[in-house]
C-alpha positions in Angstrom: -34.7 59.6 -47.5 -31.3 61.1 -47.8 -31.4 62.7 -44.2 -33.0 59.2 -42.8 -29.5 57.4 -44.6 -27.3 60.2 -42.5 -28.9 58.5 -39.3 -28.1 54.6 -40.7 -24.1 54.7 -39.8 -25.2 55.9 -35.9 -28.0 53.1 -35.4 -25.6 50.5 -36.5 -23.2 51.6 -34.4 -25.5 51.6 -31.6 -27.3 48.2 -32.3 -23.7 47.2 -32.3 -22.8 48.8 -28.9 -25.9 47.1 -27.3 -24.9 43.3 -28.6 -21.3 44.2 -27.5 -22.5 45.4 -24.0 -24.7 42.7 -24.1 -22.2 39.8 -24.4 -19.5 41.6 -22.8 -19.3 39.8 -19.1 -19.6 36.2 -21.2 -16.5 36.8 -22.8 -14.7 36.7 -19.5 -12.0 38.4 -18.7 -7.7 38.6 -19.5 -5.4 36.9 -17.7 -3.0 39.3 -15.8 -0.4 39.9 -13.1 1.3 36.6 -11.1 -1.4 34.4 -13.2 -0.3 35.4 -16.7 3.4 35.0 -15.5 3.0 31.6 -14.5 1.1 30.7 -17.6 4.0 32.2 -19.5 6.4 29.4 -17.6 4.7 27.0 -19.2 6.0 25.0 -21.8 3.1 25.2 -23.6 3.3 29.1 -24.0 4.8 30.3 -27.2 5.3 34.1 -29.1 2.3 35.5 -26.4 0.1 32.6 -26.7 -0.3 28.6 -26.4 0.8 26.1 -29.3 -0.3 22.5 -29.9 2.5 20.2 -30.3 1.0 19.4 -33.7 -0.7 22.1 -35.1 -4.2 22.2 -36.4 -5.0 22.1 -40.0 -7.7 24.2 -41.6 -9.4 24.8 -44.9 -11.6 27.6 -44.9 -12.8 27.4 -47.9 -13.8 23.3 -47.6 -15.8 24.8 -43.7 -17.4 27.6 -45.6 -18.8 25.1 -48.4 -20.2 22.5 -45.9 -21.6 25.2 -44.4 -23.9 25.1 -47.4 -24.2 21.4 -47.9 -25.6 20.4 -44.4 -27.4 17.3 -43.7 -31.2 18.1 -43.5 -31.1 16.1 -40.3 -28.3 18.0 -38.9 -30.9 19.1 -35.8 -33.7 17.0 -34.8 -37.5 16.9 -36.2 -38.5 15.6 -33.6 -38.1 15.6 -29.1 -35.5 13.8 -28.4 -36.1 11.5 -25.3 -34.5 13.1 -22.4 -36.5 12.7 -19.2 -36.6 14.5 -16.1 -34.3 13.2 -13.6 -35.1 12.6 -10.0 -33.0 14.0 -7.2 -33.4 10.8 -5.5 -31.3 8.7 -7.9 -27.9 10.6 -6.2 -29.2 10.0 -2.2 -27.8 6.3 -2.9 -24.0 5.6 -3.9 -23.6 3.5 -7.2 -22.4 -0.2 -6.0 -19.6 -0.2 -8.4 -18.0 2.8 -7.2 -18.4 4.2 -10.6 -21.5 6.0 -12.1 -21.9 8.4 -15.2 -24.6 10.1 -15.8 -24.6 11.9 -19.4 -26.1 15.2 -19.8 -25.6 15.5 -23.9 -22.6 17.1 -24.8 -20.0 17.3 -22.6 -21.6 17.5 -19.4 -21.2 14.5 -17.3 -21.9 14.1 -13.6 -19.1 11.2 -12.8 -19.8 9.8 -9.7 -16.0 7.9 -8.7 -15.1 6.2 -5.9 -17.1 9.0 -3.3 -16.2 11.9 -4.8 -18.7 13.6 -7.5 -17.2 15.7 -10.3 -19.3 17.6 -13.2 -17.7 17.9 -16.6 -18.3 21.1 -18.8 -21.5 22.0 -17.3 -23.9 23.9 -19.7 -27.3 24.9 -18.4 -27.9 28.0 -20.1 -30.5 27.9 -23.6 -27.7 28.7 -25.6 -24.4 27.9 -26.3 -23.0 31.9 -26.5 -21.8 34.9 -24.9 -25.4 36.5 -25.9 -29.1 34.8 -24.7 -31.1 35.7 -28.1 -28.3 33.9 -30.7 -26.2 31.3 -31.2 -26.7 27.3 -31.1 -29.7 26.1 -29.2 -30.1 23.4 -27.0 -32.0 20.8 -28.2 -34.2 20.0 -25.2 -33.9 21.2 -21.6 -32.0 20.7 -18.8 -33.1 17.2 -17.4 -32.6 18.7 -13.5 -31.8 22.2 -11.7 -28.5 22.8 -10.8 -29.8 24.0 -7.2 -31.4 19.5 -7.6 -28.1 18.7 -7.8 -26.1 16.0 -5.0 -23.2 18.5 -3.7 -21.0 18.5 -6.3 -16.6 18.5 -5.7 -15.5 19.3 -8.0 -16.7 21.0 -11.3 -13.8 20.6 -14.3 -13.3 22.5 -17.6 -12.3 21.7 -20.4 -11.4 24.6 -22.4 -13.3 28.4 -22.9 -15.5 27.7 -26.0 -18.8 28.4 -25.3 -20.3 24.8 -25.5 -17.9 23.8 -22.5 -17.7 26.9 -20.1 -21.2 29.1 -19.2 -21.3 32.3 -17.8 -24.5 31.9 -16.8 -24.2 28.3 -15.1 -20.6 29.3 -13.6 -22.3 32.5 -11.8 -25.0 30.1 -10.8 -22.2 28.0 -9.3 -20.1 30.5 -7.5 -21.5 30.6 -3.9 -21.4 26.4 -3.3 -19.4 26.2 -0.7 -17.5 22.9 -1.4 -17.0 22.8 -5.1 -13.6 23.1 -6.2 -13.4 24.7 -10.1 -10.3 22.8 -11.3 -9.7 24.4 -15.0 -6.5 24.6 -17.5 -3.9 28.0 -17.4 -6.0 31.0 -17.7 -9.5 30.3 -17.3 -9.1 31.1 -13.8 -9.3 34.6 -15.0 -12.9 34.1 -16.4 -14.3 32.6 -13.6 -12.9 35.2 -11.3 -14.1 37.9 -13.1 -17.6 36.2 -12.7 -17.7 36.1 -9.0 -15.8 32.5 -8.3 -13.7 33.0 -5.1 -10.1 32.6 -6.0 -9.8 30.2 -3.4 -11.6 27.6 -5.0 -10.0 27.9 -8.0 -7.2 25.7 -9.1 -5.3 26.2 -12.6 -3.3 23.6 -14.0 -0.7 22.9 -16.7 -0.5 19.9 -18.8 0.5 16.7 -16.4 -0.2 18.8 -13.4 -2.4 17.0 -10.8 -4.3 18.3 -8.0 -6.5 16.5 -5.1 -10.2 17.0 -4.6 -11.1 15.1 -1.6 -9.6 11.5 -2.0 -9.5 12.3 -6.2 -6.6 12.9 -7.9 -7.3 15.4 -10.8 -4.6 15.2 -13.9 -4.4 18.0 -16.5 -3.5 16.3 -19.5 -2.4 17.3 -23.2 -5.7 17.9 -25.9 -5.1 19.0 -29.5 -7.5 22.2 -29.7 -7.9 25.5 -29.3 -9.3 28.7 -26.8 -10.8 32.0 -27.4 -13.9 33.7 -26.2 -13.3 36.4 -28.9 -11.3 35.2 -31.4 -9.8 38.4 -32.6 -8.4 39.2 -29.5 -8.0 36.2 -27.1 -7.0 33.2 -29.5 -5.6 31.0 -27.8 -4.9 33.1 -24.7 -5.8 30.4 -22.3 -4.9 26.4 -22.5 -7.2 23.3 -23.3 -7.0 20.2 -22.0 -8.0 16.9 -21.4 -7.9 15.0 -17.6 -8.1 11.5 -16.2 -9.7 11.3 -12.1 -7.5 8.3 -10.5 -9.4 6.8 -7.4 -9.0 4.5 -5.2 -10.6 1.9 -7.2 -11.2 3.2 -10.8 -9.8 5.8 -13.4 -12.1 7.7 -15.4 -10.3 10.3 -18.8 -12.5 13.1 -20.0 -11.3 14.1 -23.7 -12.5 17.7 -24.1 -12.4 19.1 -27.3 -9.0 17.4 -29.6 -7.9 16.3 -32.1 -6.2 13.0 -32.3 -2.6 13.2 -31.2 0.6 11.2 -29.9 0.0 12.1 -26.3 -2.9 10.0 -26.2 -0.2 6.9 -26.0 1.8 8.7 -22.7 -1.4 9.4 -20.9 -2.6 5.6 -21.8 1.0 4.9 -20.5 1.2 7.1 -17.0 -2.3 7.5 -16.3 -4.0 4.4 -17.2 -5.7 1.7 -17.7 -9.2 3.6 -17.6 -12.2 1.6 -16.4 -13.8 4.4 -19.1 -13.1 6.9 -21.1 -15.1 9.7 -22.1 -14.2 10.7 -25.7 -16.1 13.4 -28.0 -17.3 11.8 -31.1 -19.6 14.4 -32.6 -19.3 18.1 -34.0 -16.6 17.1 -37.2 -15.6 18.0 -40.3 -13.1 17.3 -42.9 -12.5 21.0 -43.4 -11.3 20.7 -39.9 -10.0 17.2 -39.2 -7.9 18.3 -36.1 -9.6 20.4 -33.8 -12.1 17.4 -33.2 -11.6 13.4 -33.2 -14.3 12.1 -34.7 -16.2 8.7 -34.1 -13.4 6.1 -35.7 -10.4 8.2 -34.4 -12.6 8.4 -31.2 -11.6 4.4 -31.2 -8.4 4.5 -32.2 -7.7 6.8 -28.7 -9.8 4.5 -26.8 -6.9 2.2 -27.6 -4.1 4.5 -27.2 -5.3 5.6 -23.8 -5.8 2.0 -22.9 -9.2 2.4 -22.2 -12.1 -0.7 -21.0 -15.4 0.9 -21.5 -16.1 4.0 -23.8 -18.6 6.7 -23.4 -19.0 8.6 -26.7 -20.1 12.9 -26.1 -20.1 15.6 -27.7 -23.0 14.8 -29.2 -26.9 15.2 -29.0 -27.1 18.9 -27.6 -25.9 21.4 -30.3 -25.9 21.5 -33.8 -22.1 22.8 -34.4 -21.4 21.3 -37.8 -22.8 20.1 -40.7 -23.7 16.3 -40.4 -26.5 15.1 -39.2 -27.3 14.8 -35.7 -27.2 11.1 -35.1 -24.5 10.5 -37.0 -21.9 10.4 -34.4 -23.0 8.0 -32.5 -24.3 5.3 -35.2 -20.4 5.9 -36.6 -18.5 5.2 -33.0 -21.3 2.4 -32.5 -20.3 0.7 -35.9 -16.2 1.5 -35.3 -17.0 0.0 -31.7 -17.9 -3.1 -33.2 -15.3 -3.4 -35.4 -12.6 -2.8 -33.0 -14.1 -5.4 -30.8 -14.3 -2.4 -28.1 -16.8 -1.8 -25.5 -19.2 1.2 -25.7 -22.3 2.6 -24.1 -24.6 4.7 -25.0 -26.7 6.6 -22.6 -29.7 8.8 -23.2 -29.8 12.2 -21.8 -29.9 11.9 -18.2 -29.7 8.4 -17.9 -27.1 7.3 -15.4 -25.0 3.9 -15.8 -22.2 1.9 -14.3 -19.3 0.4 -17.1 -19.1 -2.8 -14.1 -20.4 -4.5 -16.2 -21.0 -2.4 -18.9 -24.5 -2.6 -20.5 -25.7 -3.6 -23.7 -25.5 -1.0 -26.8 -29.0 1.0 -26.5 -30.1 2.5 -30.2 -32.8 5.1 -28.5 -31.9 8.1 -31.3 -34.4 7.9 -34.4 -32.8 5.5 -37.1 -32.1 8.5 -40.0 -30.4 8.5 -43.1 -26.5 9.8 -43.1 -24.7 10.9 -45.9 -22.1 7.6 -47.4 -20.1 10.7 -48.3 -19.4 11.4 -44.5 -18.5 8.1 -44.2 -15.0 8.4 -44.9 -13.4 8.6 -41.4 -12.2 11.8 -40.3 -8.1 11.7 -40.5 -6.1 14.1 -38.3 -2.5 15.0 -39.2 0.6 14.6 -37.7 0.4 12.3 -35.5 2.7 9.8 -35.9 
């Protein structure tokens, strides 16, 4: 017994070398040389990292306890309805101009004005650096990425694992017209996973870029970055981004938290024929690293926006409220705020012109009335 406990220290070491090697290429890669210089130009870069404007408030102790007091329908009991999709749906351009097609969470192939952009793309089972742990998808992926209409551009929001995939980036690397547009610093990640630099383009909050006849602006998000949070926090930049075409504007949210800028990119960027704002994964513990369904409104209206597409939502169970309660929240704040919103199901594609009617296809569950105090972000007045 006593020689078999000499042993223990040097198998846990090892067990832990083999998860480490196992998730090391996931957790990307450091920014140096003339990238890391430009990122420290930016105004965002502070003290060897990037800042929020406002910063982000958290009580541990409040996320460890809800940790404990989860909603029992926090993940589905049941499949949820999510289709296969047909290739042939893309072959023909959407008459509006516009067309969204919601692939739960943040994923979205946005189909505007000729050019075809994919938002956050997550393919892989899981949302982590290794294959065997971390939050799993709830269903599979409604279409192969090699299905896919030839994508332009494919946009990122931030380096969390929910939003940016090893595995689906790698998958990505060798299409020959895609354009990886991403915030300061995650150009090192997708580099280091075989993306030619070439067709990678970094950008700073208000930057803009072209894809084809799309403008791409990086805008301001209240969040946070890190594939390894004890040694990369905040080492790259988040962001949010509206797509200006000829005929329509489209803003993607990311991951924030509610915050002043939403009023100047409302301002200089919009009106939005629709915007595409998280509403799921919250908790009061954490009220400003995500919106939340009734602040999820309240930027709708800062950013000036016609039709809104809640995400976030319906893929990952990433805090503790039940799984259905996001939407049924920004459905009921929707109506209040006498604002448009549609609601997709997995793989169903739509067009805001004119928008259709509110869907209810999740199962009707019970959510706690103690969650139903809205989420309140600070300082952001």
């Amino acid at each position: 017994m006593l020689r078999a406990a000499r042993w223990l220290p040097l198998i846990v070491l090892v067990g832990l070398a083999a998860v480490l090697a196992d998730a090391w290429t996931a957790m990307g890669h450091r920014a140096v040389g003339a990238r890391l210089a430009r990122m420290e130009r930016s105004p965002q870069w502070k003290d060897g990292h990037f800042v929020n404007p406002q910063p982000l408030h958290n009580d541990n102790r409040g996320a460890m306890t809800a940790m404990f007091h989860a909603s029992p329908d926090s993940s589905p009991r049941q499949a949820i309805p999510a289709p296969p999709i047909d290739p042939a749906r893309f072959a023909t351009a959407p008459a509006s101009g516009l067309r969204v097609t919601w692939l739960g969470h943040a994923n979205v192939l946005l189909e505007i004005d000729g050019t075809r952009v994919l938002t956050d793309p997550v393919w892989s089972e899981r949302a982590s650096p290794l294959t065997w742990v971390g939050p799993q998808r709830w269903y599979r992926p409604q279409i192969a990425l090699a299905a896919l209409p030839p994508i332009d551009a494919v946009v990122i929001s931030h380096d969390h694992y929910d939003h940016l995939d090893m595995r689906t980036i790698v998958a990505m690397k060798d299409w020959p017209t895609t354009t990886f547009v991403v915030p300061l610093g995650i150009g090192a990640h997708l580099a280091y996973w075989g993306v030619p630099e070439s067709r990678i383009v970094e950008l700073d909050w208000w930057d803009r870029t072209r894809v084809g006849a799309l403008e791409i602006v990086c805008a301001p998000a209240r969040h946070a970055a890190g594939r390894n949070m004890l040694f990369d926090r905040d080492a790259k930049l988040w962001a949010s981004y509206a797509f200006i075409g000829a005929r329509h504007r489209v803003f993607f949210s990311g991951d924030t938290g509610l915050q002043p800028a939403m009023r100047d990119i409302g301002a200089r960027l919009g009106p939005f024929d629709m915007t595409m704002i998280e509403v799921g994964q919250y908790n009061r513990a954490w009220p400003d690293w995500h919106i939340g369904p009734e602040q999820a409104l309240i930027a709708h209206g800062m950013l000036r926006g016609k039709v809104m597409l809640p995400m976030h939502w319906g893929l990952f169970k990433l805090a503790p409220h039940g799984w259905t309660e996001p939407i049924e929240r920004a459905v009921a704040a929707g109506a209040a705020a006498g604002a448009t919103i549609v609601t997709p199901m997995p793989g169903e594609s739509l067009e805001p012109e004119p928008p259709p009617a509110v869907t209810r296809w999740w199962p009707q569950l019970p959510w706690s009335t103690a969650a139903e105090t809205p989420i309140k972000s600070t300082q952001v007045d």
